[in-house]
C-alpha positions as CSV (number, residue, x, y, z in Angstrom):
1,X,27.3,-55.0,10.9
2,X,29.4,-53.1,13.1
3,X,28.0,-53.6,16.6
4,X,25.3,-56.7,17.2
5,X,23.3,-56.4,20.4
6,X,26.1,-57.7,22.8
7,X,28.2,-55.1,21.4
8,X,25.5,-52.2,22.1
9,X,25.5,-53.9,25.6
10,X,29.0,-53.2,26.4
11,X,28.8,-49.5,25.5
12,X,25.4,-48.8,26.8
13,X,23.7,-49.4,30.5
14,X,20.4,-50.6,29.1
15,X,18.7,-53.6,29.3
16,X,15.6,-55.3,28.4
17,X,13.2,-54.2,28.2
18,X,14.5,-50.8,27.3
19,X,17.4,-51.4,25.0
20,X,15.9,-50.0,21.7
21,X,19.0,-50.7,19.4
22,X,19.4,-54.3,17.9
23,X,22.3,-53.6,15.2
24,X,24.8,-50.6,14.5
25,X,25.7,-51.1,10.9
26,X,27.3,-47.8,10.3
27,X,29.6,-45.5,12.5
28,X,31.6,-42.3,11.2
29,X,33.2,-41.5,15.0
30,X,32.4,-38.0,15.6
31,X,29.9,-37.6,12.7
32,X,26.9,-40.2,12.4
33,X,25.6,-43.5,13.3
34,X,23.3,-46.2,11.5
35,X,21.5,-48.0,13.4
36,X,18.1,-51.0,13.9
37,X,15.2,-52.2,16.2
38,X,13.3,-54.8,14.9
39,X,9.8,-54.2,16.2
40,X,8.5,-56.9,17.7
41,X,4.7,-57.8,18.5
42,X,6.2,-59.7,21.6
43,X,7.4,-56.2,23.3
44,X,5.1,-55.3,26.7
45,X,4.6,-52.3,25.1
46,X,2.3,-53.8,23.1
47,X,0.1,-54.6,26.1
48,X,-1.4,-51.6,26.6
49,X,-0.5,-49.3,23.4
50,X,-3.0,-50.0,22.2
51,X,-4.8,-53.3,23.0
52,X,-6.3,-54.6,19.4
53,X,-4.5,-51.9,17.4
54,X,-0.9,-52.1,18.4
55,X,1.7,-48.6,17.8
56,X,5.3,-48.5,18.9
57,X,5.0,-45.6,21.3
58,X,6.6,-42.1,19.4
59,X,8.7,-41.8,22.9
60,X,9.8,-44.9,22.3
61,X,11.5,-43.8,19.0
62,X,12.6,-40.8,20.4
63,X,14.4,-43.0,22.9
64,X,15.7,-45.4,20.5
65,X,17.4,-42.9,18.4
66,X,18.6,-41.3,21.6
67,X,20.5,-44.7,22.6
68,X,21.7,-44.8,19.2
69,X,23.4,-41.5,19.4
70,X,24.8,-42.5,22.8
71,X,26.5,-45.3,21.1
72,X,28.3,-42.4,18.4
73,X,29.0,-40.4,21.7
74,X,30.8,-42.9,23.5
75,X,32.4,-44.8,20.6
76,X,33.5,-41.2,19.3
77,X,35.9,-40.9,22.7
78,X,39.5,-40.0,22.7
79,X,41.3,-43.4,23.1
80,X,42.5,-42.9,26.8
81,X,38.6,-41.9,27.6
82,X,37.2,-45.1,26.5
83,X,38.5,-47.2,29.5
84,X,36.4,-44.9,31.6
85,X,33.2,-44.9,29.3
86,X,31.6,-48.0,31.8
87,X,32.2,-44.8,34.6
88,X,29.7,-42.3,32.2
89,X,26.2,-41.8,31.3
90,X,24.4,-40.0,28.7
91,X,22.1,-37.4,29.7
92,X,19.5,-36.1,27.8
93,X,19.3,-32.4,28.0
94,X,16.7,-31.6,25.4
95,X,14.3,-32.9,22.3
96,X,13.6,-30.4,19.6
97,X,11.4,-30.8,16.4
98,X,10.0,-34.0,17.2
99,X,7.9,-34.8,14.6
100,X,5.7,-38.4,14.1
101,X,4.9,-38.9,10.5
102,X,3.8,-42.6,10.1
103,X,3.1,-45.0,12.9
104,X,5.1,-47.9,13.5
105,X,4.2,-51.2,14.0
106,X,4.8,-54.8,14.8
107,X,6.8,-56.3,11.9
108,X,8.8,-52.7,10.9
109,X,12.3,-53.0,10.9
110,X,13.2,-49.2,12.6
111,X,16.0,-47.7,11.2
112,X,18.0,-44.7,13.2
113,X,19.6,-42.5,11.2
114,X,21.6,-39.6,13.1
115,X,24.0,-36.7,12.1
116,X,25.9,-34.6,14.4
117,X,25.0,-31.1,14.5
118,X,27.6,-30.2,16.7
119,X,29.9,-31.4,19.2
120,X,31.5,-29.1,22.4
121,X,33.5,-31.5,24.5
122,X,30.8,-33.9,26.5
123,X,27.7,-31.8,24.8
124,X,26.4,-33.7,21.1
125,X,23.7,-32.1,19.1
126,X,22.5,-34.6,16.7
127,X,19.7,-34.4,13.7
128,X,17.7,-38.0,14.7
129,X,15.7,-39.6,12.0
130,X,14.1,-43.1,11.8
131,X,12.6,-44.6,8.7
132,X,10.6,-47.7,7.8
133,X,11.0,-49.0,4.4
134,X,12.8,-45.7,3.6
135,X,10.4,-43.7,4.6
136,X,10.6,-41.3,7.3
137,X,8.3,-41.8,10.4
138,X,9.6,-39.5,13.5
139,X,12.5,-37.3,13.1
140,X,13.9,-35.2,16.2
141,X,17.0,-32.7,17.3
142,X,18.5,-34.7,19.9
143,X,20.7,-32.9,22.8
144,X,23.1,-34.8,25.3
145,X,25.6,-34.8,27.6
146,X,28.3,-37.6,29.3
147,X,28.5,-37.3,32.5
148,X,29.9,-39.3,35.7
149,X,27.7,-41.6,36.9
């Protein structure tokens, strides 16, 4: 483990009941991140997606492998930049290729696995993919930006 949840919680903004990462437990700074949800039938998702057959929302993983590559973004800072880092935001600036190949569902550990594409200054193109059981169930080309808050 490189980052439990009170870790993720100093580097990122979110909160329950939309922080989407429990664990980091792999990080190459300025190339890719590793990174877990455990899936919980206790989520208020749950409640209404779908009542009686319950699916963790695709948008959801989108998300989730979105926060994970925020971690990669900000922990992948110049030295003198990450004092500033509780000043910035990621931004989401696009979602390409999404693709849902298996649902997920109460009880799956969700595994983010994401490779940069390319990196300009505050701009990171990453290749998002998330597994269960190593298999792959959504998959995504992920585009953000830090910004001031």
């Amino acid at each position: 483990m490189i980052f439990n949840v009170v870790d993720i919680q100093k580097i990122l903004p979110h909160r329950y009941p939309f922080l989407l990462v429990d664990r980091i437990t792999a990080l190459d700074n300025g190339k890719s991140i590793e990174g877990y949800k455990n899936v919980s039938i206790s989520e208020p998702v749950f409640q209404g997606h779908f009542p009686g057959h319950p699916i963790y929302p695709g948008v959801m993983i989108i998300e989730g492998m979105a926060q994970a590559g925020g971690v990669l973004a900000f922990q992948s800072l110049p030295e003198e930049e990450k004092d500033q880092a509780d000043e910035k935001v990621v931004y989401f600036m696009s979602i390409d290729k999404a693709k849902f190949r298996s649902p997920v569902t109460p009880g799956d550990k969700l595994v983010y696995k994401l490779d940069v594409i390319k990196n300009k200054g505050p701009v990171w193109q990453l290749d998002a993919k998330a597994y269960v059981d190593d298999k792959i169930v959504a998959q995504a080309e992920l585009k953000a930006m830090i910004v001031d808050k």
